[in-house]
C-alpha positions as CSV (number, residue, x, y, z in Angstrom):
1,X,2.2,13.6,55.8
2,X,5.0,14.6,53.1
3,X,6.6,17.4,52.7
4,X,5.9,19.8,50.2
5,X,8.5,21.5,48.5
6,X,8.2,25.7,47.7
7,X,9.2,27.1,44.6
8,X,12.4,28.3,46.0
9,X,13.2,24.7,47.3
10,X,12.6,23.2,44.1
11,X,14.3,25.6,42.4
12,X,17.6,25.1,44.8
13,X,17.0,21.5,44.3
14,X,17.1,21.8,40.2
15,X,20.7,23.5,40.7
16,X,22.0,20.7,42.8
17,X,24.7,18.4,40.9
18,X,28.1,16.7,41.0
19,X,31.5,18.6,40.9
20,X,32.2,17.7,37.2
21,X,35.5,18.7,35.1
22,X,36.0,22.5,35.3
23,X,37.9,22.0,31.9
24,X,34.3,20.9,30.5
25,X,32.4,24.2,29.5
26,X,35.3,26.1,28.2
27,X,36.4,22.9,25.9
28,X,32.8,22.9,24.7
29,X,32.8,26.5,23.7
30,X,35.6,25.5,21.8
31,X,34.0,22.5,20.0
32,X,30.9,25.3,19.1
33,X,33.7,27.4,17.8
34,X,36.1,24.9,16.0
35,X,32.6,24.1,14.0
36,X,31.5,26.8,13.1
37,X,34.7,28.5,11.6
38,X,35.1,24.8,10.3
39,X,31.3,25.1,8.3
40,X,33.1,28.6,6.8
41,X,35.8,27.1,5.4
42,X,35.7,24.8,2.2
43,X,34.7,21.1,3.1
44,X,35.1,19.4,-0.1
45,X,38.0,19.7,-3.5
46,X,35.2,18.7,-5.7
47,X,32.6,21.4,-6.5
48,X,30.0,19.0,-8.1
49,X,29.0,16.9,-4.9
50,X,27.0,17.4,-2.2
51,X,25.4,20.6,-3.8
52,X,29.0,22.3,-3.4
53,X,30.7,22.5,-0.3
54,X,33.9,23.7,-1.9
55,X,34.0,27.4,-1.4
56,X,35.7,29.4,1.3
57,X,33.5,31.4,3.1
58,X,29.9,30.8,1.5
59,X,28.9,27.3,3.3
60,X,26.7,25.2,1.6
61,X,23.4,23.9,2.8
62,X,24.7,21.0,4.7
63,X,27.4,23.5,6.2
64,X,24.4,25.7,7.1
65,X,22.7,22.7,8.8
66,X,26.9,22.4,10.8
67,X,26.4,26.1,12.3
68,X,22.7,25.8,13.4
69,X,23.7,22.6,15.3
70,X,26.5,24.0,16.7
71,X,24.5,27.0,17.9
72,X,22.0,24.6,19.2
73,X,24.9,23.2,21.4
74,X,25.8,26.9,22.2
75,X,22.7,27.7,23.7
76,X,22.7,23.9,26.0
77,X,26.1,25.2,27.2
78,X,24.5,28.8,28.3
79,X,21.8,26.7,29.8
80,X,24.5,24.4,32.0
81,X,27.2,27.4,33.2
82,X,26.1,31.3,31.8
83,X,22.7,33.3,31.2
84,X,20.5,31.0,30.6
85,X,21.1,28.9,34.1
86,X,17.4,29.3,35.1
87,X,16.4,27.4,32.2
88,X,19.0,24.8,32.8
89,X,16.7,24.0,35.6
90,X,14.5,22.7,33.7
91,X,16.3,21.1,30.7
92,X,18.9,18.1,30.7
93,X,21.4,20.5,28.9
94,X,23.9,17.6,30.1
95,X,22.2,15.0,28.2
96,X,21.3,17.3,25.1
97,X,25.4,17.8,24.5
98,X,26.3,14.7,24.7
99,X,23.0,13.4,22.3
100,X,24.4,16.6,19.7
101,X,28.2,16.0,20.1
102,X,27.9,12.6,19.3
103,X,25.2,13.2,16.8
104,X,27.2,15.8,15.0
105,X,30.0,14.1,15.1
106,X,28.2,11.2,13.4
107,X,27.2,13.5,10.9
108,X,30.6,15.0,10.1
109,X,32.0,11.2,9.6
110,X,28.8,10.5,7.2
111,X,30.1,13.6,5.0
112,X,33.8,12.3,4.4
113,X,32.3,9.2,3.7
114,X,30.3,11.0,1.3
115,X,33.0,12.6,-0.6
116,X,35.4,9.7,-0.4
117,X,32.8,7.8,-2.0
118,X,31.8,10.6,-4.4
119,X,35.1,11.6,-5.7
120,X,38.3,9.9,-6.0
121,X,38.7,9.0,-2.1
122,X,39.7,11.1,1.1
123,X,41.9,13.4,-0.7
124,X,40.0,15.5,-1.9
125,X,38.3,16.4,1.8
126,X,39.9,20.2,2.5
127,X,40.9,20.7,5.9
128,X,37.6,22.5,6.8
129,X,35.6,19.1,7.3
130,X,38.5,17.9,9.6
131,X,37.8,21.3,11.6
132,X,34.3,21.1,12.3
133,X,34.8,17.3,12.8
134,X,37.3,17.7,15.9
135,X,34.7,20.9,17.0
136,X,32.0,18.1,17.3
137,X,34.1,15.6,18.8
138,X,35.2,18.4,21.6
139,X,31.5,19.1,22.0
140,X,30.4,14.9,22.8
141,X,33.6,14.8,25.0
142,X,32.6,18.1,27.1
143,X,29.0,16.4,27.3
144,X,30.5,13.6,28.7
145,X,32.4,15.7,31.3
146,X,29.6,17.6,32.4
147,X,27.7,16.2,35.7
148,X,24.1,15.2,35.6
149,X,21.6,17.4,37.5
150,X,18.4,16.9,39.3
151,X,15.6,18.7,36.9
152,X,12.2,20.4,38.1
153,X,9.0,18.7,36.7
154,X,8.6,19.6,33.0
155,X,4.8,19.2,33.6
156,X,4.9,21.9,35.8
157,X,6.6,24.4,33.5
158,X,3.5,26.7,32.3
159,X,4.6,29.8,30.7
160,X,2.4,32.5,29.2
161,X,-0.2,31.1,26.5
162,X,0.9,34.0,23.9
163,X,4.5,32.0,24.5
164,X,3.3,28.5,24.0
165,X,1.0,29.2,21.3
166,X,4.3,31.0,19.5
167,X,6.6,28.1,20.3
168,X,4.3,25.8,18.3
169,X,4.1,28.2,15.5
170,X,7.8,27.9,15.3
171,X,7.8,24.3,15.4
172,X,5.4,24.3,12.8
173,X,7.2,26.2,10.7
174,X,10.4,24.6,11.4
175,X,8.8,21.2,9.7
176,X,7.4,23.2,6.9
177,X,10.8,24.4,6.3
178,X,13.4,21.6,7.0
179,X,10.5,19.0,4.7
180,X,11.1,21.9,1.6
181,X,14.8,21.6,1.8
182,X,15.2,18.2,2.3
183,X,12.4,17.2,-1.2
184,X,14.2,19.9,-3.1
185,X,17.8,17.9,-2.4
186,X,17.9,15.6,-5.8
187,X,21.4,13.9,-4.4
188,X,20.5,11.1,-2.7
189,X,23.6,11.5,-0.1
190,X,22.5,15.6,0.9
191,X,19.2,13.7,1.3
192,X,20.5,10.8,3.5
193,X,22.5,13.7,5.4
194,X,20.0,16.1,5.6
195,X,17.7,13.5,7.5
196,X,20.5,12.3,9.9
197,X,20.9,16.1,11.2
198,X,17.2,16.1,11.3
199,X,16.7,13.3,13.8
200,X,20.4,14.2,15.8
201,X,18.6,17.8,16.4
202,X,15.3,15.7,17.2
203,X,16.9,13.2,19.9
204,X,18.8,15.9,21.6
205,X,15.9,18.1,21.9
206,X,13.8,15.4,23.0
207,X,16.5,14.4,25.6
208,X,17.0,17.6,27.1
209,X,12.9,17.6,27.4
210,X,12.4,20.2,25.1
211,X,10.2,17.8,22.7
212,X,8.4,17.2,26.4
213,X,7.9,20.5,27.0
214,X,6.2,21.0,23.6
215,X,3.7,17.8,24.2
216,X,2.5,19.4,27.1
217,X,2.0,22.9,25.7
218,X,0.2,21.1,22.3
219,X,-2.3,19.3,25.2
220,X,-3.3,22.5,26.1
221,X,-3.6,24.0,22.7
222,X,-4.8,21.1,20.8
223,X,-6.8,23.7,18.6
224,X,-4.1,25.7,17.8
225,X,-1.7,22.7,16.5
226,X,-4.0,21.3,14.8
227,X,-4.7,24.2,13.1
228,X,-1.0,25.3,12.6
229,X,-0.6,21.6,11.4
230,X,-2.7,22.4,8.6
231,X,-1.8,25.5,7.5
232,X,1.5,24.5,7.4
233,X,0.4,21.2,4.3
234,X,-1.8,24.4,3.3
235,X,1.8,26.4,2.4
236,X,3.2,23.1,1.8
237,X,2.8,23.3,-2.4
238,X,3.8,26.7,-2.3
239,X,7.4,25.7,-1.5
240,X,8.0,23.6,-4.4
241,X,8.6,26.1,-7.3
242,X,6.0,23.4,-9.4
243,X,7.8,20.5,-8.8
244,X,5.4,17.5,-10.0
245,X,8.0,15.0,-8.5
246,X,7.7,16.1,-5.1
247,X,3.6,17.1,-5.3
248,X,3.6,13.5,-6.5
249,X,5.3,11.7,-3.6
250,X,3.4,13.9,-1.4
251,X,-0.1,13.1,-2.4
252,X,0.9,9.4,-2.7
253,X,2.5,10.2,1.1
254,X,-1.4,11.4,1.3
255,X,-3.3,8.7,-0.1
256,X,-1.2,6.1,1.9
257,X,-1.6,7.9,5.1
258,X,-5.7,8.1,5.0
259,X,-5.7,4.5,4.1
260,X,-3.5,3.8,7.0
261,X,-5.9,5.5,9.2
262,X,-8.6,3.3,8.5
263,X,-6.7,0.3,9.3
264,X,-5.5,1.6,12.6
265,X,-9.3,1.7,13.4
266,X,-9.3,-2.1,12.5
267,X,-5.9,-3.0,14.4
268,X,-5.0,0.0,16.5
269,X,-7.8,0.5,18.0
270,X,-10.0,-2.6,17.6
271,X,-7.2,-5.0,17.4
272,X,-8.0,-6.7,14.7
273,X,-5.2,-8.1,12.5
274,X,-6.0,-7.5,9.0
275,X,-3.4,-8.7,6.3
276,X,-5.8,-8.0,3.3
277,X,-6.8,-4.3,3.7
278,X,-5.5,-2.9,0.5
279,X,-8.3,-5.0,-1.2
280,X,-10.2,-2.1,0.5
281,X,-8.4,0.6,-1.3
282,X,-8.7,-1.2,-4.5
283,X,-12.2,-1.3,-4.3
284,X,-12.8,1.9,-4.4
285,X,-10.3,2.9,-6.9
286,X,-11.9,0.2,-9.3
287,X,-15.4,1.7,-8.3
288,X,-14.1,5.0,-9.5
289,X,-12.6,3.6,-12.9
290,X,-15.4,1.9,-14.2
291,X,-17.9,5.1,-13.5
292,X,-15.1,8.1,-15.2
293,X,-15.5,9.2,-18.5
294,X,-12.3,6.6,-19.5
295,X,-13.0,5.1,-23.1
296,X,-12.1,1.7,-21.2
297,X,-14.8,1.8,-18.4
298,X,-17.4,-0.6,-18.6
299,X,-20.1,1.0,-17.1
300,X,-22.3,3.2,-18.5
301,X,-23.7,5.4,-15.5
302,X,-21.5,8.3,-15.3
303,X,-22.5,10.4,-11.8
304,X,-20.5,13.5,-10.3
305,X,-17.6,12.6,-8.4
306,X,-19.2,13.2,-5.2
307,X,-21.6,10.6,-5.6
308,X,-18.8,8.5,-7.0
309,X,-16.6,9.0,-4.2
310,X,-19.9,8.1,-2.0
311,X,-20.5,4.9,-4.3
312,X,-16.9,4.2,-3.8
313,X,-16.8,4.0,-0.4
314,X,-19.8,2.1,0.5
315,X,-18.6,-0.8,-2.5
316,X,-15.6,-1.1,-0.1
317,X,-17.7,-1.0,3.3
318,X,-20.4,-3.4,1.5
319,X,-16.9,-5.6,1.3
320,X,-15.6,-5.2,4.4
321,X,-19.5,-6.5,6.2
322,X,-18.8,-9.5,3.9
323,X,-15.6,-10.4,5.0
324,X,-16.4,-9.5,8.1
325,X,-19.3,-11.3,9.2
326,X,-18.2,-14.6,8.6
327,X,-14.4,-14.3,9.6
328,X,-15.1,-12.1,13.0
329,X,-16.1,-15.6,14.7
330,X,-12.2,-16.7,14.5
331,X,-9.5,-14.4,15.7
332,X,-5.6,-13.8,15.9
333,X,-3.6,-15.8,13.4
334,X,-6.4,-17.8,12.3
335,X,-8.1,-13.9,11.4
336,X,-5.0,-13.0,9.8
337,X,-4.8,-15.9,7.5
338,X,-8.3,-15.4,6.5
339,X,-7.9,-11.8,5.4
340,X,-4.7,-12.3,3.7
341,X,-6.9,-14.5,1.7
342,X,-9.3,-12.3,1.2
343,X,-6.7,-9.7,0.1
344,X,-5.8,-12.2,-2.7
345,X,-9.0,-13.0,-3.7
346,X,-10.0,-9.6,-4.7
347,X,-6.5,-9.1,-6.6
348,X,-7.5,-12.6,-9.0
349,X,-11.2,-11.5,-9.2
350,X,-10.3,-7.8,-10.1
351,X,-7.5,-10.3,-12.9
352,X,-10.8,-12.3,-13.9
353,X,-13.4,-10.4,-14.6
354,X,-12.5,-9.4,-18.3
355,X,-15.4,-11.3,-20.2
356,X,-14.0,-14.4,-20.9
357,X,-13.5,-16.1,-17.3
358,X,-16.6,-13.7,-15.9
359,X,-18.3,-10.9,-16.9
360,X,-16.2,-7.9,-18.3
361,X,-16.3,-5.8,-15.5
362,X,-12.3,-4.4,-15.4
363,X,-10.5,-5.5,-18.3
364,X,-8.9,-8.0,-16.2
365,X,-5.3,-8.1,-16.0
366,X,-5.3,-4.4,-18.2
367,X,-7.2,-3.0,-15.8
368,X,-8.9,1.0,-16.8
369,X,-6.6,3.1,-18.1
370,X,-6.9,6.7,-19.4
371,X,-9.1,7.1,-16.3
372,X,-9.9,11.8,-17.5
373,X,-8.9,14.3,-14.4
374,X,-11.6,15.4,-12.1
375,X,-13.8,18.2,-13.0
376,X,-15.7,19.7,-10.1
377,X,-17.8,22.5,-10.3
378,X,-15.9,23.8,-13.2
379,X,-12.5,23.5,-11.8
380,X,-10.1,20.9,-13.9
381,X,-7.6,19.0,-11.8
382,X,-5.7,18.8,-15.1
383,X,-4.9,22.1,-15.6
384,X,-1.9,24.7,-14.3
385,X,-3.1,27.4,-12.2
386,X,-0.9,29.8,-10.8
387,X,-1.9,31.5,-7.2
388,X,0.3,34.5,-6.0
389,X,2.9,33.9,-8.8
390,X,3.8,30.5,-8.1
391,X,2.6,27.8,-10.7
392,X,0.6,25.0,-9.1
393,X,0.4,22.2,-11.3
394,X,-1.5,18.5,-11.6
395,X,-0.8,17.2,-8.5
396,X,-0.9,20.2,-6.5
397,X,-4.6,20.3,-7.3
398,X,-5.1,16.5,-6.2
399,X,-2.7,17.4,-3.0
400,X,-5.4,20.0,-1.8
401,X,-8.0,17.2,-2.6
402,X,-6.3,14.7,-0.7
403,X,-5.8,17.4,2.1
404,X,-9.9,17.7,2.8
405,X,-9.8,14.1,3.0
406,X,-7.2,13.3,5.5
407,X,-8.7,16.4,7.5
408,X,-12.4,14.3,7.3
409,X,-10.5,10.9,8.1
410,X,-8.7,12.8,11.2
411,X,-11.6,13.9,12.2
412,X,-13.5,10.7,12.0
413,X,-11.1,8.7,13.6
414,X,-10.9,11.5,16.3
415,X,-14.6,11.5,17.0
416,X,-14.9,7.3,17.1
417,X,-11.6,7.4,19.4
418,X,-13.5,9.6,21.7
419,X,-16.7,8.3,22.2
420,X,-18.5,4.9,23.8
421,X,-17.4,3.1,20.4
422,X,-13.8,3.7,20.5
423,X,-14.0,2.6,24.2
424,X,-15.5,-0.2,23.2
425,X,-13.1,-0.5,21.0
426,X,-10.0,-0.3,23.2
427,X,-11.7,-2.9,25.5
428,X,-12.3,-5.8,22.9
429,X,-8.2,-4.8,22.4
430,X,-7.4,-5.3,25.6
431,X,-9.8,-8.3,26.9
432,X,-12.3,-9.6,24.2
433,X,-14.0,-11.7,26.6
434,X,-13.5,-9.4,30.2
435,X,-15.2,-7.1,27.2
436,X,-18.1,-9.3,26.6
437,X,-18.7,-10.3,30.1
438,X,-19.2,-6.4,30.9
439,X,-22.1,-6.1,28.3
440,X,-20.1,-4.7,25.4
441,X,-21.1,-6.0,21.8
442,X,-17.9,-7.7,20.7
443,X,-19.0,-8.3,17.6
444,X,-21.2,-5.5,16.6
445,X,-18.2,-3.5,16.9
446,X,-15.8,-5.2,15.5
447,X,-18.1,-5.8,12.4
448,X,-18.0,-1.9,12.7
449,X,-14.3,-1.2,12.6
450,X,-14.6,-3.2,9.3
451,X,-17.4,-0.8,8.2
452,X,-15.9,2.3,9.1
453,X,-11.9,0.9,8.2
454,X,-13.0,0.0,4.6
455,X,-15.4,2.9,4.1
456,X,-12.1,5.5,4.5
457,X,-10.2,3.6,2.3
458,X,-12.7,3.2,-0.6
459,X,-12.6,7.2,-0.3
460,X,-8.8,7.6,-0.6
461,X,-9.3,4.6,-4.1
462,X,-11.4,6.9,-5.8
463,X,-9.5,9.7,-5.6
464,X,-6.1,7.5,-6.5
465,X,-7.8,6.4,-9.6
466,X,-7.7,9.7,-11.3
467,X,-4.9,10.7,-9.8
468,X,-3.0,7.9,-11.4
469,X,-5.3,7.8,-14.5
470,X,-5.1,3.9,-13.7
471,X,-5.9,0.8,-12.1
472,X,-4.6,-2.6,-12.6
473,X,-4.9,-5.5,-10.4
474,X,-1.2,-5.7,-9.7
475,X,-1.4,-2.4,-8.1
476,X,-3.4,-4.2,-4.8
477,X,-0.7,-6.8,-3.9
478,X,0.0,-8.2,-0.1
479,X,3.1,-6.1,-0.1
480,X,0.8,-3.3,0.6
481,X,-1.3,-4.1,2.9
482,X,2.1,-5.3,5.1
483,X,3.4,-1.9,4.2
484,X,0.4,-0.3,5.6
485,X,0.5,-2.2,8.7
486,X,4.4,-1.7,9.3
487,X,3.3,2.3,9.0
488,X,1.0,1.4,11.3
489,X,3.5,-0.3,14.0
490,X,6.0,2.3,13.2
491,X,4.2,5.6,14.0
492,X,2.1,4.1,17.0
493,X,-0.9,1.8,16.8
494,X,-4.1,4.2,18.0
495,X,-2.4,7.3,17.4
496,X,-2.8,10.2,14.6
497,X,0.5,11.4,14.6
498,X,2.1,8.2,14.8
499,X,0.2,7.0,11.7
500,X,1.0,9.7,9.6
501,X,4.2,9.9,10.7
502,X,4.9,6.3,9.4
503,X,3.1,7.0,6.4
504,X,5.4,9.2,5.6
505,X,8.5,7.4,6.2
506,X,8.1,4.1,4.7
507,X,6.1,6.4,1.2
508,X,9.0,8.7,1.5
509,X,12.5,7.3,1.8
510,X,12.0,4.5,-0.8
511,X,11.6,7.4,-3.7
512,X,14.2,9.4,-2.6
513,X,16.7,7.0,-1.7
514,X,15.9,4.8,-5.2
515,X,19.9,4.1,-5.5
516,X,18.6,1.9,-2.5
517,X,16.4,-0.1,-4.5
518,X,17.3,-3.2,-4.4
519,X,18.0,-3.3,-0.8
520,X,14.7,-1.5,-0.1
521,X,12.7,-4.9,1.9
522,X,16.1,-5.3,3.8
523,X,16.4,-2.0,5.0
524,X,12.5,-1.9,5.9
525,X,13.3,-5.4,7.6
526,X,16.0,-4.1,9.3
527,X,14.1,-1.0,11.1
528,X,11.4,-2.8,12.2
529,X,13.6,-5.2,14.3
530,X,15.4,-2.0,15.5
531,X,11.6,-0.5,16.4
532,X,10.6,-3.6,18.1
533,X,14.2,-3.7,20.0
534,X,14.2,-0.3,20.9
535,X,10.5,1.6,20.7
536,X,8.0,-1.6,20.5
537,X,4.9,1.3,21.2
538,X,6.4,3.2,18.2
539,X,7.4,6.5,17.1
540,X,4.6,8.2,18.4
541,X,3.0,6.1,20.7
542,X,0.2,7.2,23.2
543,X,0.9,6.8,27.0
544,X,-1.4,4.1,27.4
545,X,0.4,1.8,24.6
546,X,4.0,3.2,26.4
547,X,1.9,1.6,29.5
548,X,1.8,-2.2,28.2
549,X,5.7,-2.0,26.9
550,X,6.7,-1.0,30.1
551,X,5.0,-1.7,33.2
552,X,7.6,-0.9,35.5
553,X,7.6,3.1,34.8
554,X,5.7,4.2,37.9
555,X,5.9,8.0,36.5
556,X,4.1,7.0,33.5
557,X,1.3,4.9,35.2
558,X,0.7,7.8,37.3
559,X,0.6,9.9,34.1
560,X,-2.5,8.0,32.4
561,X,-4.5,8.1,35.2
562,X,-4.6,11.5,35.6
563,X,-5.0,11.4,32.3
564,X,-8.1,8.7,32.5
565,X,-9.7,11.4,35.3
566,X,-9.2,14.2,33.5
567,X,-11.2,13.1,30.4
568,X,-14.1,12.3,33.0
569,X,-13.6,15.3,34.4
570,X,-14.4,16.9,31.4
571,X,-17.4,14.3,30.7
């Protein structure tokens, strides 16, 4: 038999630890303090940087972002010796210091790089950057004196659903908040910044379990996260006073993201490596040009966009059963190769057919330009509109568009993840011929992951096409399909969150860090070895992928199969 431990005993357990340095708590309530006044003071000589950090008690946004980390650290202290001990039972407050101290110590270095290399070198960094620096130094070295303790289960931890429920509100809102700042930053340093506080406060939160805490409270409210998440890229246009720049990197952030999410059918969840997929995309994008009202399409059948969007879509499924059903027979590299060529393929047909080496079907090369706005039921994606005083323009209309779509994609990659197909799925992943051996259609449903992976990105084509009031074959090039699969690997093969998530990175960072430019396939090189190092299952990985990468974690093994009976539970 084993023992089983009370509340009390666990409780008494949690507070067990190592004598650490007594000098440890009060040197990191003077690291919160040295910040803070630090953030007050004037950082920087030169007004005309970094959005101003020059003036004595008025700090600055990136100041701002100093004093909430150092009241984050405030509160991990409270947690490890003061009020707030019971939750210190819970949370690796030891751990979260030293992540924060080091983070924000990081960050201060960052900033008087930043206004060396802004202005005319060190000398013009006033003392208060050299203040907060040493408070965040103090913090990481109090962090580092502090003992580990033994923690109580954060699976365990079940507070009151009204709490929960509340906590991810806050998160929510917290994205919604921190992703308006950081698009309205037009320095490309305050941006760079800006993220690097983002993911310190991310990596000590998720090493003190906090981020934990929150996956488990989101399993039992998938409902309400999902429908916080929404209402949150609901408010999201709101927030950008009419910018067209950042609407625009959103709905490309968009676009990218549902076409992602088709090929994680194909790779993530069928395994399939597809190097050609943005042929896919293009497919319905061309569909879409040749039916609008552009004075350069070439057919002369005009239908509503719905039926387009329909048409669209089942062009680019119609594609992906061709490829398909010849190539399935071959698999791994020898798959690869063959949709790479296919990728290629479409881009010189889509070149071709102008009426000289085929029939003139897209203007080869030129592609359809001056592809008109949607109209839909009397509402004209081209026009201003302004809701509750703030102006909405062009591409906020196309963002709420693209919003219904990614919400349908979700959902249809949600429901095939679910059911016998996904499962199916999953097992041709894992074991094509264990799969086969057991009954299941191996290539009926990988034929299907085709289907379905082509059909959702023929959707997101039509839409692109009037958004970008163009197509043109050099718009469908390898590079894209390689950038869809590294979103892919990035976020988390199988995963929602993880895909989006990835979307958003490698659609983000490249516009807003354009002084990057010409380093931009180095750096994108360069994090994927660091994600393959590091993370292999990705950002966002699901607890089975975590599974394959690491074998040896007992806790987690034991974690997806009560997982696995759960959901037949439920069945």
């Amino acid at each position: 038999m084993t023992d089983v431990k009370t509340p009390v005993d666990q409780a008494t357990a949690g507070a067990v630890k190592k004598p650490g340095k007594p000098i440890a708590w009060p040197l990191g309530l003077a690291g919160v303090a040295l910040v803070i006044v630090g953030s007050f003071l004037s950082w920087s000589y030169d007004g005309t940087i970094l959005n101003d950090l020059s003036i004595n008690f008025y700090p600055g946004g990136l100041q701002i972002l100093t004093i909430v980390g150092a009241l984050l650290a405030l509160v991990l202290l409270l947690a490890e010796k003061g009020p707030l001990t019971r939750l210190g039972s819970w949370l690796d407050a030891t751990l979260g210091l030293r992540t924060l101290g080091a983070g924000l110590s990081l960050y201060m270095v960052l900033i008087l790089v930043a206004i060396g290399t802004e202005s005319a070198g060190l000398i013009n960094v006033n003392p208060g950057a050299y203040v907060s620096l040493v408070g965040a130094l103090l913090i990481a070295v109090s962090g580092w004196l502090m003992p580990l303790r033994q923690l109580r289960d954060l699976s365990e931890a079940k507070l009151p659903g009204w709490f929960e429920i509340l906590a991810i509100a806050v998160l929510m809102a917290a994205i919604l908040f921190v992703a308006a700042y950081a698009l309205g930053l037009q320095d490309a340093w305050s941006f760079i910044l800006c993220l690097v506080f983002v993911a310190v406060v991310a990596v000590a939160l998720f090493r003190t379990g906090v981020l934990t805490w929150l996956g488990f409270a989101s399993q039992r409210h998938k409902r309400v996260l999902t429908l916080a998440a929404f209402v949150v890229a609901f408010l999201f246009p709101f927030t950008q006073n009419g910018s067209d720049a950042n609407m625009s990197i959103a709905n490309q952030v968009l676009i990218f993201g549902a076409t992602a999410m088709g090929l994680n059918i194909v790779v993530g969840l069928a395994g399939l490596l597809d190097l050609g997929y943005v042929a896919f995309l293009g497919a319905g994008a061309y569909t879409a040009a040749v039916l609008s009202n552009s004075a350069f399409a070439t057919v002369g059948w005009k239908p509503p966009f719905l039926v387009v969007m329909l048409v669209g879509a089942s062009v680019a499924a119609i594609l992906g059963l061709i490829i398909g059903t010849p190539t399935l027979r071959v698999s791994g590299d020898y798959l690869a190769i063959v949709t790479l060529g296919f990728g290629e393929i479409f881009r010189f047909s889509m070149g071709n057919l102008d009426g000289n080496n085929g029939p003139n079907l897209t203007n080869g090369p030129n592609g359809v330009p001056g592809i008109p706005d949607l109209k839909v039921g009397g509402f004209d994606f081209g026009k201003d509109h302004t809701i509750a005083g703030i102006d909405l323009g062009r591409f906020s209309n196309y963002y709420f568009l693209l919003l219904l779509l990614i919400g349908f994609v979700i959902l249809v990659f949600a429901r095939l993840n679910n059911s016998r197909i996904g499962r199916g799925w999953v097992a041709i992943r894992e074991d094509e011929k264990a799969a086969e051996a057991m009954g299941v259609n191996t290539f009926g449903l990988k034929l299907l992951a085709f289907a379905v992976g082509a059909f959702l990105a023929g959707l997101a084509g039509t839409i692109k096409a009037h958004q970008d009031a163009a197509v043109s074959p050099d718009q469908y090039q390898f590079l894209e399909s390689a950038f869809l699969l590294a979103a892919i690997v990035l976020g988390g093969m199988g995963t929602i969150a993880g895909v989006l998530l990835g979307a958003t990175i490698l659609k983000l960072l490249p516009e807003k860090l354009r002084f990057f430019s010409e380093y931009r396939l180095l750096l994108f090189g360069l994090l994927l070895v660091l994600m393959m190092r590091f993370r292999p299952e990705g950002l966002v990985a699901s607890k089975r992928r975590q599974l394959e990468f690491h074998e040896e974690d007992e806790q987690l093994a034991v974690q997806v199969e009560e997982e696995r009976l759960a959901v037949e539970e439920a069945r």
